[in-house]
C-alpha positions as CSV (number, residue, x, y, z in Angstrom):
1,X,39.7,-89.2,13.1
2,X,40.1,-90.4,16.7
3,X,42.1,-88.9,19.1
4,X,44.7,-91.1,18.8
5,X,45.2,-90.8,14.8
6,X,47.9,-88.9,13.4
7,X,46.3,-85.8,11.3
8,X,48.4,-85.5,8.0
9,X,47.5,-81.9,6.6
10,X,49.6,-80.4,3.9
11,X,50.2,-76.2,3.3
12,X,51.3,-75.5,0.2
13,X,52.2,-71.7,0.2
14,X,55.5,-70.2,-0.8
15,X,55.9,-68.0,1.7
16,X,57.8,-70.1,4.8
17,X,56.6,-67.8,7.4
18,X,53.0,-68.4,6.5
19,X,53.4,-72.2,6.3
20,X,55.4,-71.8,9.8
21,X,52.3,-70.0,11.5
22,X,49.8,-72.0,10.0
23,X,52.2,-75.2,11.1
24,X,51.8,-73.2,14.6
25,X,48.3,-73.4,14.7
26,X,47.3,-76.7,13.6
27,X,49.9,-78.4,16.4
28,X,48.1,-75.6,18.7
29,X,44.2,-77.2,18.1
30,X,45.6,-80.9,16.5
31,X,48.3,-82.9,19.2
32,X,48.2,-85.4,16.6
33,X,48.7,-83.5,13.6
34,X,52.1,-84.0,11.3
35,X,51.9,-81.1,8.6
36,X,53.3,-81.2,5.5
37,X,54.7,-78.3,3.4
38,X,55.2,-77.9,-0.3
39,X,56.3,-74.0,-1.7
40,X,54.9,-74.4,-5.3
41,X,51.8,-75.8,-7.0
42,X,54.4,-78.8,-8.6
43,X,56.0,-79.6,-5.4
44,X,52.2,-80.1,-3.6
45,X,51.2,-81.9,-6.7
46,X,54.0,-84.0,-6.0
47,X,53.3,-84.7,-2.2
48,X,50.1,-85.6,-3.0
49,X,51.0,-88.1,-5.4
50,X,53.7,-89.7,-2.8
51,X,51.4,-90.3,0.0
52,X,48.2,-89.9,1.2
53,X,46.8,-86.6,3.3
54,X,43.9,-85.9,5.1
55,X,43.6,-82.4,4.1
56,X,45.6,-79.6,2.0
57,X,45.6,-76.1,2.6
58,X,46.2,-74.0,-0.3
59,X,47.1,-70.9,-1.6
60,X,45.9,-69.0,-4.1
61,X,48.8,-66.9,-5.1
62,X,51.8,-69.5,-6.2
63,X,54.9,-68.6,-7.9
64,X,54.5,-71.7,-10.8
65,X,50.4,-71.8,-11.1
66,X,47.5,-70.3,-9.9
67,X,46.0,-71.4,-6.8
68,X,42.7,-72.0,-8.2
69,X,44.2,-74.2,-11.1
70,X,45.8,-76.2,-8.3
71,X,42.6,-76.9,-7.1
72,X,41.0,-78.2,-10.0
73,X,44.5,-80.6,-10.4
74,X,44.0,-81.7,-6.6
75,X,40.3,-82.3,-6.8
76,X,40.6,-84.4,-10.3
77,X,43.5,-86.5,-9.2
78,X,42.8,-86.9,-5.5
79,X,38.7,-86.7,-5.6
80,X,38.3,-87.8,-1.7
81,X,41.1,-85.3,-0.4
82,X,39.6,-82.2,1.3
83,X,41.0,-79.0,0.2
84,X,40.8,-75.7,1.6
85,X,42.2,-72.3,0.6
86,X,44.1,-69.7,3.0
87,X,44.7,-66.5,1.0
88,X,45.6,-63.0,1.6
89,X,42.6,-62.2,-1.3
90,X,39.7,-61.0,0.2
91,X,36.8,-63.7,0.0
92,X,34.7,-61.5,-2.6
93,X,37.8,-61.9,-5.2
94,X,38.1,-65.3,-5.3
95,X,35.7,-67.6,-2.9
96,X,33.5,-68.3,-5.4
97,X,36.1,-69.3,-7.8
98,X,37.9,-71.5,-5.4
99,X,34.8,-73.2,-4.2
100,X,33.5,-73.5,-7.9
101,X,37.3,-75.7,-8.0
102,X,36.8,-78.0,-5.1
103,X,37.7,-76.0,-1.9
104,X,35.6,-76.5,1.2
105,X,36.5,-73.5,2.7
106,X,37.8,-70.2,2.0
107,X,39.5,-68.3,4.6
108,X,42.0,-65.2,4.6
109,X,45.1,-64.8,6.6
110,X,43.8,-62.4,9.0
111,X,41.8,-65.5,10.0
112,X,42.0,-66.1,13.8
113,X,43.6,-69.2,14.6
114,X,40.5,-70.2,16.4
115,X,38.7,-70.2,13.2
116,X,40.7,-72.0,11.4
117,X,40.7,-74.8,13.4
118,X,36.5,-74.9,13.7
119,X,37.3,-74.7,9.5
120,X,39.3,-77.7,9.7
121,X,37.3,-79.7,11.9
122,X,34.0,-78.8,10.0
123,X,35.9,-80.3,6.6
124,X,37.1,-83.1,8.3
125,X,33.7,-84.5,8.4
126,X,33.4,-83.4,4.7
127,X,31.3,-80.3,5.3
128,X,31.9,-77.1,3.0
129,X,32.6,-74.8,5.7
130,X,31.5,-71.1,4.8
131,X,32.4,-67.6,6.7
132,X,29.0,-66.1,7.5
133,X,30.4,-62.5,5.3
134,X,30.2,-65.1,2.5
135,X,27.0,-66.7,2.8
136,X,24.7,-64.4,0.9
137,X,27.5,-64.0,-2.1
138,X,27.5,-68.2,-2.2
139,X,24.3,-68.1,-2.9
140,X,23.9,-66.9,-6.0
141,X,27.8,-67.1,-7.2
142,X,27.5,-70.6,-7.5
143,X,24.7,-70.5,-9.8
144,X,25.1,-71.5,-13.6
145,X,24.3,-67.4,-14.3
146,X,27.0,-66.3,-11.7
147,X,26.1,-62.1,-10.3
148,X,28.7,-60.1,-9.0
149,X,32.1,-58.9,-11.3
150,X,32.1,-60.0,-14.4
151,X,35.6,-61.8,-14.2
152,X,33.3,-64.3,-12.1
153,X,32.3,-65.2,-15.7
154,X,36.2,-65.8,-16.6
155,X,36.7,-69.5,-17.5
156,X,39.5,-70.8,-15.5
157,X,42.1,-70.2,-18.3
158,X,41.1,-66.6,-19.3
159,X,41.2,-65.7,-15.5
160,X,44.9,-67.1,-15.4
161,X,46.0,-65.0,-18.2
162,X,44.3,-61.8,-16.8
163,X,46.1,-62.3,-13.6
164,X,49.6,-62.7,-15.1
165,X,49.1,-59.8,-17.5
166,X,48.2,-58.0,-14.4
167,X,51.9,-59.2,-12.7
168,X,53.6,-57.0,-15.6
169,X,53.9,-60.4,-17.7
170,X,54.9,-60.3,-21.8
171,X,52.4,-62.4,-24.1
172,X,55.4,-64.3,-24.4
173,X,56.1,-65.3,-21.2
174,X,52.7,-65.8,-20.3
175,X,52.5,-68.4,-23.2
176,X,55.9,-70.1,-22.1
177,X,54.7,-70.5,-18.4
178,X,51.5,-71.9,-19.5
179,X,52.7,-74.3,-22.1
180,X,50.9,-72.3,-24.8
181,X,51.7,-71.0,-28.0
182,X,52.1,-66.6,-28.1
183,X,49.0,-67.0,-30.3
184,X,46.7,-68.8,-28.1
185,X,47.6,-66.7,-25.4
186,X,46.9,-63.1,-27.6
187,X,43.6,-64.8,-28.5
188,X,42.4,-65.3,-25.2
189,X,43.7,-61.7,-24.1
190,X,41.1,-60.8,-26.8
191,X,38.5,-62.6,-25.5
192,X,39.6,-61.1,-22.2
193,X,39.0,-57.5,-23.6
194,X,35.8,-58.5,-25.2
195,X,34.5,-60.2,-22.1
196,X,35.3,-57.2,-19.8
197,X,34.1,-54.7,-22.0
198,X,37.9,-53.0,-22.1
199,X,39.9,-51.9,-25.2
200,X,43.7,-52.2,-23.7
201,X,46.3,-54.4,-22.3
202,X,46.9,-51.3,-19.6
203,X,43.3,-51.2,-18.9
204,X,42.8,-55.4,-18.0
205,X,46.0,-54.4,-16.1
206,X,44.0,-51.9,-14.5
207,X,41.2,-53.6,-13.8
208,X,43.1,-56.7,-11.8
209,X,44.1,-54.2,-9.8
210,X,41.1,-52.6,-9.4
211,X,39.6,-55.3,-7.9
212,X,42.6,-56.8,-5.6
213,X,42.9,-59.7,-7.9
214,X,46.9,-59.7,-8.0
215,X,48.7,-58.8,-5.1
């Protein structure tokens, strides 16, 4: 980008106030910048399908999808668009998983608006930018034989239906938001009990919360 290029950057977060400051801060570090802003995972979906972006800023808690599933939907149909994630999750919840999906960079929204903008300018030049808390945890988190807690493990679709079990959802309602059948969604809350070593809906409710992975 030159100085004289318009910027197009897209934050897709449902809260307005969040897209508003981050609006804030882009026009603060990018003159040229014209953001974009989309309140669901379908309506940035669909903004990315009508015209082209330079960069999207996502979120990891969406009403209609997870953030992380979002990222894997960006990445496959818009390979060469840079992503990057703004979350109120602490990096040690879901970093790894976001990067693992095709973010560059991972920041939280006690980010300083200085940072952000050295994030943004770092992914512009298609570098993975990476907070130096994170560093140590990248390096072996984005191994094949991932360390850390074991819902690092979670494939993408068992990690979905732990966090919306954690959100007080019904196996029903889970399985109508996903597009799944109620018993493809009680098999993989088995698996989910299995995998975490837990014997109750209450306790993989207990264990989101345990580790901050629902707000």
């Amino acid at each position: 980008m030159t100085g004289t290029q318009t910027l197009k950057i897209l934050v897709i977060d449902d809260h307005e106030v969040v897209r508003r400051g981050v609006k804030h801060c882009l026009k603060e570090a990018f003159p040229q910048v014209e953001v974009g802003e989309a309140g669901t995972g379908r309506q940035g979906i669909a903004a990315v399908q009508q015209e082209p972006w330079n960069l999207a800023i996502v979120d990891i808690s969406l009403p209609d999808q997870s953030g992380v599933e979002l990222l894997c939907e960006l990445h496959s149909m818009a390979p060469r668009l840079p992503l990057m994630v703004l979350s109120l999750h602490p990096e040690e919840q879901y970093a790894i998983r976001a990067y693992r999906a095709g973010a560059m960079a991972y920041l939280t929204k006690q980010t300083a608006p200085e940072e952000l903008a050295r994030a943004v300018k770092q992914v512009l030049t298609g570098r993975m930018y990476v907070t130096a808390s994170l560093g140590e945890r990248m390096a072996g988190g984005l191994s094949k034989n991932p360390t850390g807690p074991t819902h690092h493990t979670l494939s993408e679709r068992e990690f979905e239906v732990l966090v919306l079990l954690a959100q007080g959802q019904s196996v029903k309602n889970i399985a109508q938001v996903l597009t799944l059948s109620i018993k493809t969604v009680s098999t993989y809350r088995a698996r989910l009990l299995d995998k975490l070593q837990l014997t109750t809906t209450a306790k993989l409710i207990r264990y989101a919360l345990d580790h901050h992975l629902v707000e």
